[in-house]
C-alpha positions in Angstrom: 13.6 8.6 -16.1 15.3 9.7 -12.5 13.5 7.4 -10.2 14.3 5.7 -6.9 14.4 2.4 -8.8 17.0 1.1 -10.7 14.5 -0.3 -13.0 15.2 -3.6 -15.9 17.4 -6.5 -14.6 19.5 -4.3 -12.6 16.6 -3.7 -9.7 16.4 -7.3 -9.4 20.2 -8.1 -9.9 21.4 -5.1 -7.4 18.2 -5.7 -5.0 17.2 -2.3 -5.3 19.8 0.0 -3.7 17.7 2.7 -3.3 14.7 1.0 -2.0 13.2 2.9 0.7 10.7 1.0 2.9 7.7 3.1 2.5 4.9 2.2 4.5 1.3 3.0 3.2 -0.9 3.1 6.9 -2.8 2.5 4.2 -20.1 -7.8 8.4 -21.8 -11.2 9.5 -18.3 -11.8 7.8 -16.4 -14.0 9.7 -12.5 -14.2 10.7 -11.6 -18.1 11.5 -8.0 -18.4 12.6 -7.0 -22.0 12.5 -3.9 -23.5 12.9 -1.8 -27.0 13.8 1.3 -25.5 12.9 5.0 -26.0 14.1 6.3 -23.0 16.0 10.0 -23.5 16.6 10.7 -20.1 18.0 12.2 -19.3 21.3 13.7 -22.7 21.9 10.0 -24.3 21.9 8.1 -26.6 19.9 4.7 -26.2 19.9 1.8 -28.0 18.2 -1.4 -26.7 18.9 -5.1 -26.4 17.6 -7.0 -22.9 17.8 -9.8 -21.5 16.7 -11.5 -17.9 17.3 -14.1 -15.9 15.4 -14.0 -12.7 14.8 -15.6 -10.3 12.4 -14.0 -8.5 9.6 -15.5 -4.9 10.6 -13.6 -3.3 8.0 -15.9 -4.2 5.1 -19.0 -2.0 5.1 -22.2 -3.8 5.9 -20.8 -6.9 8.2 -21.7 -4.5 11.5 -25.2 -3.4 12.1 -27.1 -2.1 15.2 -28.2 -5.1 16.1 -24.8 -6.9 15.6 -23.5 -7.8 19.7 -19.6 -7.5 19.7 -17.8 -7.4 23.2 -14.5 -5.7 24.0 -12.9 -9.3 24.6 -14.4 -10.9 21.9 -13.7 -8.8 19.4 -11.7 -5.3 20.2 -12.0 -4.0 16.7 -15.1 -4.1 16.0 -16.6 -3.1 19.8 -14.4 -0.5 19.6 -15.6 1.1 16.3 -18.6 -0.4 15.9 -20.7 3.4 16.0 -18.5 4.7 13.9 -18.7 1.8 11.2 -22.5 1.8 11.4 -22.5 5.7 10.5 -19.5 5.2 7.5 -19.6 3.3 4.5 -16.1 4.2 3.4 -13.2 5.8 4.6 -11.2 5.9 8.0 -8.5 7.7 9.9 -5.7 7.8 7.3 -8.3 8.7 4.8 -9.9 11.6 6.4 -6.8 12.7 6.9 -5.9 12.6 3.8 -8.8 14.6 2.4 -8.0 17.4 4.9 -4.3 17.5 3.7 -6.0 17.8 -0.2 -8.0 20.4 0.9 -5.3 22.4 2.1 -3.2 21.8 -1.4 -6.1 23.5 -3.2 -6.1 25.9 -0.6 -2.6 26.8 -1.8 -3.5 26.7 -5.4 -6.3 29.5 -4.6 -4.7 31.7 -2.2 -3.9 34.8 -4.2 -1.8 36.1 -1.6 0.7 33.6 -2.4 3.3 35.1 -5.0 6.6 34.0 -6.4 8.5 32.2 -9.3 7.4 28.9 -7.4 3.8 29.1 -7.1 3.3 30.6 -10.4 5.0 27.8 -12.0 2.8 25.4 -9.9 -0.4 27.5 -10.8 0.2 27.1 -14.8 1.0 23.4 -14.8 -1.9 23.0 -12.9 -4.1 25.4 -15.0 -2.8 23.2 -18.0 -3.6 19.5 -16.3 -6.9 20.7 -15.1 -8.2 22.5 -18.6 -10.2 19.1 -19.6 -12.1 20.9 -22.5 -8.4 22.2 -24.0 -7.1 18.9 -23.5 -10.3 16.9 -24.7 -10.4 19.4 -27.9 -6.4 18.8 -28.6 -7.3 15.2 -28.7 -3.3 13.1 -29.6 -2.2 16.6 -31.4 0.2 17.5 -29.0 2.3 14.9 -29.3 2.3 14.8 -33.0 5.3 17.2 -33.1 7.3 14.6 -30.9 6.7 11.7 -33.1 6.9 13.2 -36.2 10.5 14.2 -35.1 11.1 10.8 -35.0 9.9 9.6 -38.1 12.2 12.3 -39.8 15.3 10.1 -38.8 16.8 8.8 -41.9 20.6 7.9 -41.0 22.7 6.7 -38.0 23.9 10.6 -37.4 20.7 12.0 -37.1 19.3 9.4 -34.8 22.6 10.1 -32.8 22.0 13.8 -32.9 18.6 13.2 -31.8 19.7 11.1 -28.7 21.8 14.4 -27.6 18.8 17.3 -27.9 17.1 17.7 -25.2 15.0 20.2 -27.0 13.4 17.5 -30.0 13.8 14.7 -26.8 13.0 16.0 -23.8 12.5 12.4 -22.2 16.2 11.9 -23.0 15.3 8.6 -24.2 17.8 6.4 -25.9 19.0 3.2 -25.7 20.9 4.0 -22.7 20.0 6.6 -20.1 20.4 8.0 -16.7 17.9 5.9 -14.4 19.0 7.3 -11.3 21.5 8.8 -8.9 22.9 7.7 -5.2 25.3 6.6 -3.2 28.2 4.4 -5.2 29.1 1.1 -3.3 32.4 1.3 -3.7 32.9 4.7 -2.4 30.2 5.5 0.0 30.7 9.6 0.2 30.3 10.0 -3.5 27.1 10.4 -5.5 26.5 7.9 -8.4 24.8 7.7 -11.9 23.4 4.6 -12.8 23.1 3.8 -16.4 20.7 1.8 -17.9 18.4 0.8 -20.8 14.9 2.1 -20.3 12.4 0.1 -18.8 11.0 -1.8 -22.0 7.5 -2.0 -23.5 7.0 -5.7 -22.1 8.6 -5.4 -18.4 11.6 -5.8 -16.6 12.4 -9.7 -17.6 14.4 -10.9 -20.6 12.9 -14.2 -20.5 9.5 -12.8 -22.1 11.3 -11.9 -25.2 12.6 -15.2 -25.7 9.7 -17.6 -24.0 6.9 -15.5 -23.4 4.4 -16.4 -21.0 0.5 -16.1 -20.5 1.4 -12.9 -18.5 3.9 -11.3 -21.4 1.7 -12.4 -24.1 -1.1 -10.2 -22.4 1.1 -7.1 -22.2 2.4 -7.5 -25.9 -1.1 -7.4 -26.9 -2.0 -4.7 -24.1 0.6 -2.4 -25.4 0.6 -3.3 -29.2 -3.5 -2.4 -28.5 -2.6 0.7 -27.0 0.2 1.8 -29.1 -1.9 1.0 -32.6 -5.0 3.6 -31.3 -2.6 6.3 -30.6 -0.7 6.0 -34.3 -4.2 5.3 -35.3 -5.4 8.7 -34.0 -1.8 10.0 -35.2 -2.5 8.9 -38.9 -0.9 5.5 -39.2 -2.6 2.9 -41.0 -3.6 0.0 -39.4 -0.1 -1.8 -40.8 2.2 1.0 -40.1 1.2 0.9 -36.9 1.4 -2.5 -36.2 4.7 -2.8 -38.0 6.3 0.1 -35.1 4.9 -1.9 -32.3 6.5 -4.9 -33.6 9.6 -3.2 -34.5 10.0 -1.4 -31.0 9.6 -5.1 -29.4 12.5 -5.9 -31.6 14.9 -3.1 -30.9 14.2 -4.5 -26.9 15.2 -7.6 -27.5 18.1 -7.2 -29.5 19.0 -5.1 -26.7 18.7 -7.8 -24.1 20.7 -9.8 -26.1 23.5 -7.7 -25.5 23.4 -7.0 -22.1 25.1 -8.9 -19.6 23.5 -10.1 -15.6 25.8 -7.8 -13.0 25.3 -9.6 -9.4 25.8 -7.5 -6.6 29.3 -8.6 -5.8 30.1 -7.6 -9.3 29.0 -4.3 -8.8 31.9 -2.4 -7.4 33.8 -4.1 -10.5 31.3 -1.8 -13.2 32.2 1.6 -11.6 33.6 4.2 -14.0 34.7 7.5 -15.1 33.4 9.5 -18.3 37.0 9.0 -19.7 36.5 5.2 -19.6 32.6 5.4 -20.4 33.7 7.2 -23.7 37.0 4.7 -24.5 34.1 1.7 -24.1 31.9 3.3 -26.3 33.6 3.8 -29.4 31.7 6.0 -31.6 28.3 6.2 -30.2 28.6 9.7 -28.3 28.1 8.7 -24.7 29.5 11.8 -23.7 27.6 14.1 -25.9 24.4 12.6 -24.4 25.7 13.0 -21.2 27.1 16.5 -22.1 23.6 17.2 -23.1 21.5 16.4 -20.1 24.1 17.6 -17.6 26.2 14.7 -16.1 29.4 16.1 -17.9 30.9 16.7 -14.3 29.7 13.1 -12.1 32.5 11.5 -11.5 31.3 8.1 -11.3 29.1 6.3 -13.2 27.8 2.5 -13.0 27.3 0.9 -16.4 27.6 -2.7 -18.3 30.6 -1.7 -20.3 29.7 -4.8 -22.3 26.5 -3.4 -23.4 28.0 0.2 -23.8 30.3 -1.3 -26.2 27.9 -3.0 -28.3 25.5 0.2 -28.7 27.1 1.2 -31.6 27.0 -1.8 -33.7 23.1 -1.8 -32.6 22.2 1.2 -33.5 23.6 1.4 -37.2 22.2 -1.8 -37.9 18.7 -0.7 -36.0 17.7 2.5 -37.2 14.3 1.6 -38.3 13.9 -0.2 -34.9 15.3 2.4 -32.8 12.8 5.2 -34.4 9.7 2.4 -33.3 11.5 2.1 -30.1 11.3 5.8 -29.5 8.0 6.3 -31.2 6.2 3.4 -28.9 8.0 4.8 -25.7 6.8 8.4 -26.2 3.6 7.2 -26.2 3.4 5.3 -23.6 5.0 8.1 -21.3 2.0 11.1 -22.8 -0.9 8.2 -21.6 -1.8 10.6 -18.6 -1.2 13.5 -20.4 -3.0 13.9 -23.7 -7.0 14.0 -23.6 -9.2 12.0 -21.0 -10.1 9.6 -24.4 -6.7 8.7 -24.4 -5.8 8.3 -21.0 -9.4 6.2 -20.4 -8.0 4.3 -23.0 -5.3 3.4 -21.8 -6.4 2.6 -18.5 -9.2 0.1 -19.4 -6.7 -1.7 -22.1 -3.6 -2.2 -19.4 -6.5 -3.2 -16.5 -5.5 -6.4 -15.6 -7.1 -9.5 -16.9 -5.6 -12.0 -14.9 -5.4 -10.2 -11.4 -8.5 -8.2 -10.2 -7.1 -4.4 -10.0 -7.8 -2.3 -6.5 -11.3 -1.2 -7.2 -12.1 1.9 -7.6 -15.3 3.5 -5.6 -14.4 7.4 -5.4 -16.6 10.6 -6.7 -15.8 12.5 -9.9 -14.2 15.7 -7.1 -12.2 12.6 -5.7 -10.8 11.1 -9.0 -9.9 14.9 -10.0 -7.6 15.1 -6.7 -6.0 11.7 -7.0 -4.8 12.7 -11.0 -3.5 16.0 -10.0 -1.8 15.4 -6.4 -1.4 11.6 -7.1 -0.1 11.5 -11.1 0.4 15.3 -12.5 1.9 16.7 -9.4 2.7 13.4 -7.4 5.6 12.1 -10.0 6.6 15.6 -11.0 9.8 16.2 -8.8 9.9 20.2 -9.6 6.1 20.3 -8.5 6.4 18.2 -6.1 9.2 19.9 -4.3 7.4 23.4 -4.6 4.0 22.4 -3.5 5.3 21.2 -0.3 7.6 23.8 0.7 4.2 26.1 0.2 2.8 23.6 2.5 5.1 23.3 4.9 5.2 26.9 5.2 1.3 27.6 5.5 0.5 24.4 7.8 3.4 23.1 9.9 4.3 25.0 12.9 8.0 25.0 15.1 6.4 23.9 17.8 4.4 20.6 16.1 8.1 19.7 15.4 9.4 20.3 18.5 7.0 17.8 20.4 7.6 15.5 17.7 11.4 15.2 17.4 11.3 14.9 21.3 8.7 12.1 21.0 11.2 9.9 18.6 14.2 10.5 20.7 12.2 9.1 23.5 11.1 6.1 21.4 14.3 5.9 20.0 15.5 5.8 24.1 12.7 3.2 24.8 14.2 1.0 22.3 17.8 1.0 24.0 15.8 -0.8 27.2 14.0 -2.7 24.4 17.3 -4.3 22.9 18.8 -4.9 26.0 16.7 -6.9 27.6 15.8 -9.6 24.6 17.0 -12.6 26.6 17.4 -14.7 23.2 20.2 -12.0 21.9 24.0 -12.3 22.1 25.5 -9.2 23.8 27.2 -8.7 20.4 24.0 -7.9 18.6 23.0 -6.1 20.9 25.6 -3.5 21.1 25.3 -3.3 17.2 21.6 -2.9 17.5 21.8 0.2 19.7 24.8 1.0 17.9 22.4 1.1 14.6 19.4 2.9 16.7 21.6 6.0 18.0 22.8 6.5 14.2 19.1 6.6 12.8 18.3 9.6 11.2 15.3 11.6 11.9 13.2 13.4 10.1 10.6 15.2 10.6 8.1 17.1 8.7 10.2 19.1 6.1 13.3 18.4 4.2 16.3 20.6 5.7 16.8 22.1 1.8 14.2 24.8 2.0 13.2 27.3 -1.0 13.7 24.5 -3.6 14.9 25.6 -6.9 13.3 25.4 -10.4 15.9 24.4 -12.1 15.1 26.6 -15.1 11.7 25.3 -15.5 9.5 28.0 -17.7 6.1 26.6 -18.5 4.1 28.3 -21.3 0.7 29.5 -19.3 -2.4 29.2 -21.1 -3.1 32.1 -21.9 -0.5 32.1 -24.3 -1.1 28.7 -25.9 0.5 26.7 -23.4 -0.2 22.8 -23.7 -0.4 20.2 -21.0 2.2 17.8 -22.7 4.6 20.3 -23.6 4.6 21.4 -19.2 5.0 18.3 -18.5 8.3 17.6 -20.7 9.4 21.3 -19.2 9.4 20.1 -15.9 10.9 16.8 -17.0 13.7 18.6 -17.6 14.2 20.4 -15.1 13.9 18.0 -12.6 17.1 16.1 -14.9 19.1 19.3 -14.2 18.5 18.4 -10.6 19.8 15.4 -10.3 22.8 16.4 -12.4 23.8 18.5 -10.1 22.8 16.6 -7.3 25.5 13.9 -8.8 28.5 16.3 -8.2 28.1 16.8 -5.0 29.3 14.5 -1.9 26.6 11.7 -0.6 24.9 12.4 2.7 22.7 10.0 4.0 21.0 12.2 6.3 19.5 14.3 3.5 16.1 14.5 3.1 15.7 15.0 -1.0 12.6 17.6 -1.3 12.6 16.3 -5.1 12.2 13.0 -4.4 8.6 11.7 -5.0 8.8 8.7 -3.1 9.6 10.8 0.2 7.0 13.9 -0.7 6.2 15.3 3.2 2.3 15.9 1.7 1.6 12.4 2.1 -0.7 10.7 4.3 2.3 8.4 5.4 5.2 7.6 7.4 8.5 5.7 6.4 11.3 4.1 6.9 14.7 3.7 4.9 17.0 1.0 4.7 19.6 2.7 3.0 19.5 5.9 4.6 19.0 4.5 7.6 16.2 7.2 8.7 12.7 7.6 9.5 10.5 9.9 7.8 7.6 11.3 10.0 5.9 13.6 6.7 3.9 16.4 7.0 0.3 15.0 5.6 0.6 12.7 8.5 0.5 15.0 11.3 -3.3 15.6 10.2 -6.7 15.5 12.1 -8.5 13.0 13.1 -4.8 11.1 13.0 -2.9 14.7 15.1 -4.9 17.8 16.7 -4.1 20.4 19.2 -4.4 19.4 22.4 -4.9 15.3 21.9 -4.2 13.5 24.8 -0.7 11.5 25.8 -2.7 8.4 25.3 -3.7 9.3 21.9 -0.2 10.9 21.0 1.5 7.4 21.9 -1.5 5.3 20.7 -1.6 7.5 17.0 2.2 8.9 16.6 3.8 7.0 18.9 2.9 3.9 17.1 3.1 5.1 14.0 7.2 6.2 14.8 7.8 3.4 16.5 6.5 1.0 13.7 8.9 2.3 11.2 12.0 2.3 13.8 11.3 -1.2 14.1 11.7 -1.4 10.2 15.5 -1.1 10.6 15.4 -4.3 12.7 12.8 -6.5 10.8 13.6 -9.5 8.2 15.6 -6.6 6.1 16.4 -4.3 8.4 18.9 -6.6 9.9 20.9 -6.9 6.6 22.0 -3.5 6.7 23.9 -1.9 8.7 23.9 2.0 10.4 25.1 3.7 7.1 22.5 1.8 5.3 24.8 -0.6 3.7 23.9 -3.9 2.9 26.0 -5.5 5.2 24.8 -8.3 7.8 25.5 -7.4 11.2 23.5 -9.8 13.4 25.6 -12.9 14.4 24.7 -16.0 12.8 23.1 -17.9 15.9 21.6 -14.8 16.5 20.2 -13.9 13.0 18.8 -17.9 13.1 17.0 -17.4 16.1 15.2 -13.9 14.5 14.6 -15.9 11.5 12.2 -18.3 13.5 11.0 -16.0 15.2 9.9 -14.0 12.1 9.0 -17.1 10.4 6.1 -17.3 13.4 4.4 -14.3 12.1 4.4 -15.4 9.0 2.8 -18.8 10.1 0.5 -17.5 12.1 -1.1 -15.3 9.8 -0.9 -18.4 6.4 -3.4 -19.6 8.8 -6.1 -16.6 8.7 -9.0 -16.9 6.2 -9.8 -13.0 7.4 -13.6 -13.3 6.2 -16.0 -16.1 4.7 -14.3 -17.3 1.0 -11.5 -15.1 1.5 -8.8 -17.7 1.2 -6.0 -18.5 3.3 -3.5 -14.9 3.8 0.0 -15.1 2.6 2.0 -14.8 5.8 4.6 -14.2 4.6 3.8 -11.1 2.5 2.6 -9.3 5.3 5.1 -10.5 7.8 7.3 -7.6 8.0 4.7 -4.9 8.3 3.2 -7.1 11.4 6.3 -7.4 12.7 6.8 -3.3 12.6 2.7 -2.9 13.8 3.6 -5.0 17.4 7.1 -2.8 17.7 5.3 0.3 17.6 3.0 -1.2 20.1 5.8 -2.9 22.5 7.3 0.9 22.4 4.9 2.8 23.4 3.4 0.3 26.4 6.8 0.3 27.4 6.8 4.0 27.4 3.3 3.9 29.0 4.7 1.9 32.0 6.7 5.0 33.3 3.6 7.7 33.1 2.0 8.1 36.9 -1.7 7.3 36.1 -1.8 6.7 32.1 -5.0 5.6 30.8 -4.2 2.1 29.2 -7.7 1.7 28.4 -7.7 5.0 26.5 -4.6 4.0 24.6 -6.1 0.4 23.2 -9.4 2.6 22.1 -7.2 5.1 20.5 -5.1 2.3 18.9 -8.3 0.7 17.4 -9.6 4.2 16.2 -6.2 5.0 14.1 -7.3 1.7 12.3 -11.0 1.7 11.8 -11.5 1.3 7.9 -14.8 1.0 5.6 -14.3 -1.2 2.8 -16.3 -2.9 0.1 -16.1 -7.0 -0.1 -14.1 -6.1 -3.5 -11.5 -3.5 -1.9 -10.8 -5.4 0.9 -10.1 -8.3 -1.1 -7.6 -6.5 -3.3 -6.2 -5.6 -0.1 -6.0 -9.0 1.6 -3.5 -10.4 -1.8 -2.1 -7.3 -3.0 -0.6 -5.3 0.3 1.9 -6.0 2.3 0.2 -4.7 5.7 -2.2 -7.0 7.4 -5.9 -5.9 7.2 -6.8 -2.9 9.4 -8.8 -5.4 11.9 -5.8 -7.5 12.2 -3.6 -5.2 12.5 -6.1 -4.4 15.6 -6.4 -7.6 17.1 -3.5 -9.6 16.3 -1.7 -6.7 17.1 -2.8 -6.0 21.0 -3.0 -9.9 21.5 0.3 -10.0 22.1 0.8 -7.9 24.6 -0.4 -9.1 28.5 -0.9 -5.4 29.9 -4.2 -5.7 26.9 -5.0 -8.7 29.2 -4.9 -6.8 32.5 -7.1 -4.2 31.6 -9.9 -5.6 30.1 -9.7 -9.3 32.4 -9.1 -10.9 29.0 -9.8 -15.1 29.8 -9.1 -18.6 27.9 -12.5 -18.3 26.3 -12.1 -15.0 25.2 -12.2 -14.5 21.5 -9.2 -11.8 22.0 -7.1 -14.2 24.2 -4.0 -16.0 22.7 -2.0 -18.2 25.1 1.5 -16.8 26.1 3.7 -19.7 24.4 1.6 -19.1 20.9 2.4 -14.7 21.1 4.5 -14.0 18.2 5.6 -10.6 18.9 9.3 -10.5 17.6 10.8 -8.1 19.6 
């Protein structure tokens, strides 16, 4: 419900002002880069014909012992070609990423540990982790929730149902709180955005009117899914179907009521609970608020034509509005009934048009990703108490000292950086560093420490206590949060420990746009990735990077359309922007003309443009950084480089990879990467005939 979305039309209308650019650092197979293209960047025009082979050494089984790769040819794979032989899966961000799990479960264990927090945390995950209590339970615990439901008989009662938290702990209606943050129109204050839920069929109006292939397959996949829970529930085959097919009418008729809010309309849809409550005639917007908390936010975004119209819907929808709230419920409980159910679920919504990432992890594995990725992961009050436990236990003063220090000295770096781009007006230049020295940094741990509960009592199991039932507990709890947190003045400097999208325990850095910070997290600052006493060349070549990469967010393709306060306000000038444009543009072409290994396909350049882009920034950073050290080892810096990046695929995975995300492949984002750069050239005697070599005029390195 509270997410860092905006979900429905309004995350594609408003462009997502909450989006925080999270990036995931996530054999005789053949790379063949080919390309006549136009390059128009820099004031050149170039037209040009290369070709170079390389091998795609992240899929397992494309390097043997007997496979001859040189450090010219093909840095990736010379680099890590031991290390590949000896691994069939995995790499630096993963390894890390297991160590960081082990120390979770550490946590969980340690018996030493005491407090209202981890005793919480110990009895949710005592609950999740009870297979044979959950298996046994089968759909029963959520019978209570929809037979609730089906006991509506009247407008009032589906109105008093809306407003108790206690029979609806979703909070589910046909309008509801889908997030909070900062209001356009008054930057300092907090804002609550009202919404309909995200509905059964995605975010897109049209498929209720014109469905396509895509739609029709999700109206099947959910009336499937829906029809063997009610099934299991006691529905006959036709009462079932008839809910399904009522909820998908209750979600259009509310589409047909709502208007399209642009962004410059936004500021024009701001209101107070007075005015929410004159809109909304008698449907009791402010006893549903009253009853989740927001009784005292003083501002609150909403279509006032929709609000207006709820009434009218509902009293001629009751029938519709029960299947709406029956089908949502159980869609919500997939991952938390029994493991028949959530299997279920899983294989029915697997795509049939797109392959999905595949999946090649042990049962010990899976069990980690569902408790740390999906029952603790998206729980906000879990979340927020399992790190502060680990920040306590496994981060140290002085790890943050050396860090903080190492991004004011990249952030420094970047100050020569901007400066001396010879294709920049002096005017964007002073509003780049302007944007760089009000970046905010964070590091490790949220400033908020000892997080609070928020009321959350979970019944343990030794009591009875069900899985579902914990889950709706800390549901909400985690809305009382963000009540609160809507009465309070906006600061974009603070780091939310509640927010899941910015938990410190993952394996990850980020930045955001509309905080304008970056976010070096805890379960980054791991082995093999960070370890006492690594050397300056691996500190720059791992971390440095790494920081670098995401400071050079806030300057990419949509970085420069916001400004220092993280407000989406152009601030490039135009001949300016137009020359970055090209110049961004040249990634992107260079990399539509990669087929990265043999039937692969062409890439899309311009999905992993961005995330290039940021790769040869963290690279042009640290070099430059590099320059000033009295005897630094260059050559250990490049091997370090290709080490953070060494990765063991299958053909399958790295597939997914190569169309689904947004970062180039982790042997491109090796080579392509330290191509650009001449110091590379210098000290390995890279030539023409090279395979690594790539003419100065065709480099693509933006900044």
């Amino acid at each position: 419900m509270i997410s860092d979305s905006l979900g429905i039309k309004m995350r594609q209308k408003i462009k997502q002002l909450f989006f925080k650019k999270v990036n995931f650092f996530t054999k005789a197979t053949t790379f063949i880069l080919t390309f006549t293209i136009l390059f128009t960047g820099c004031g050149n025009t170039i037209s040009s014909f290369f070709e170079t082979k390389w091998i795609d050494s992240d899929i397992d089984g494309t390097i043997t012992a007997d496979t001859e790769v040189f450090l010219k040819d093909d840095f990736a794979a010379a680099v890590n070609k031991d290390w590949v032989i000896e691994n069939e899966k995995g790499g630096s961000f993963y390894d890390a990423a297991k160590n960081v799990i082990k120390k979770k479960r550490s946590i969980l264990s340690d018996k030493s540990l005491t407090g209202k927090g981890i005793t919480e945390l110990r009895k949710y995950t005592e609950l999740a982790e009870d297979v044979e209590k959950r298996r046994s339970q089968g759909v029963e615990p959520l019978k209570e929730y929809i037979d609730t439901i089906g006991s509506i008989s009247n407008i009032d009662q589906l109105y008093d149902y809306f407003c108790d938290p206690i029979r609806n702990p979703l909070s589910l209606s046909p309008l509801t709180v889908n997030s909070v943050g900062q209001s356009p129109a008054e930057p300092s204050v907090y804002m609550v955005y009202l919404n309909f839920p995200e509905p059964s069929l995605g975010n897109s109006e049209d498929t209720y009117y014109q469905i396509d292939n895509t739609g029709l397959e999700k109206a099947k996949d959910t009336q499937e899914y829906a029809c063997y829970v009610l099934n299991r529930l006691g529905y006959s085959k036709n009462e079932a179907l008839k809910l399904v097919s009522q909820c998908f009418t209750a979600e259009q008729k509310m589409f047909e009521i709502s208007g399209v809010i642009g962004e410059t309309e936004l500021k024009n849809n701001i209101y107070t609970l007075d005015d929410l409550k004159q809109f909304a005639g008698t449907y009791p917007i402010d006893r549903y608020l009253e009853s989740i908390g927001y009784s005292q936010s003083s501002k609150f975004f909403v279509d006032k034509k929709y609000l207006a119209s709820l009434n009218s819907l509902c009293k001629a929808t009751v029938a519709e509005m029960k299947a709406y709230l029956i089908v949502h419920y159980i869609l919500f409980s997939a991952n938390y009934l029994d493991t028949d159910t959530e299997d279920t679920y899983s294989d029915i919504f697997a795509s049939k048009t797109q392959k999905s990432e595949p999946v090649d992890v042990s049962n010990d594995e899976k069990k980690d990703n569902m408790l740390f990725g999906e029952y603790i992961g998206k729980d906000p009050i879990m979340t927020a108490t399992l790190n502060e436990l680990y920040i306590d236990e496994y981060t140290s003063d002085v790890d943050y000292d050396e860090l903080y220090g190492l991004v004011e000295d990249i952030i420094e770096e970047y100050h020569t950086i901007f400066n001396n781009e010879q294709w920049m007006s002096g005017e964007s230049k002073a509003m780049c560093i302007e944007k760089l020295d009000a970046m905010k940094i964070h590091i490790l741990k949220p400033e908020r420490t000892n997080p609070d509960l928020y009321g959350c009592n979970i019944v343990p199991k030794a009591e009875g206590g069900i899985f579902l039932d914990a889950v709706f507990e800390s549901k909400k709890a985690s809305n009382r949060y963000y009540a609160e947190l809507s009465t309070k003045k906006f600061d974009r400097s603070y780091w939310d420990p509640y927010d899941v999208h910015a938990s410190t325990t993952v394996t990850n850095a980020f930045y955001s746009l509309t905080n304008n910070g970056i976010y070096i997290l805890a379960g980054l600052i791991e082995a093999p990735i960070y370890h006492k006493g690594m050397t300056i060349e691996e500190l720059y070549a791992n971390i440095g990077t790494t920081t670098g990469h995401e400071i050079t967010h806030g300057f990419d393709s949509e970085g420069v359309r916001y400004n220092k306060d993280g407000l989406e306000i152009p601030w490039m000038s135009d001949e300016d922007r137009t020359t970055f444009t090209d110049k961004a543009d040249n990634v992107a072409k260079y990399y539509s003309s990669i087929a990265p290994f043999e039937n692969s396909g062409i890439y899309n350049g311009s999905n992993v443009s961005a995330e290039a882009t940021a790769d040869m920034g963290g690279i042009k950073v640290t070099l430059s950084m590099a320059e000033k050290i009295p005897d630094f080892d260059f050559d250990a810096y490049f091997r370090a480089y290709a080490r953070l990046w060494r990765t063991q695929n299958s053909l399958e995975e790295e597939q997914y990879l190569m169309n689904a995300d947004s970062h180039p492949l982790s042997y491109l984002r090796i080579n392509v990467g330290l191509q650009q750069f001449e110091k590379f050239y210098e000290v390995y005697d890279i030539k023409e005939n090279d395979g690594m070599y790539l003419s100065e005029e065709m480099r693509i390195a933006v900044w």
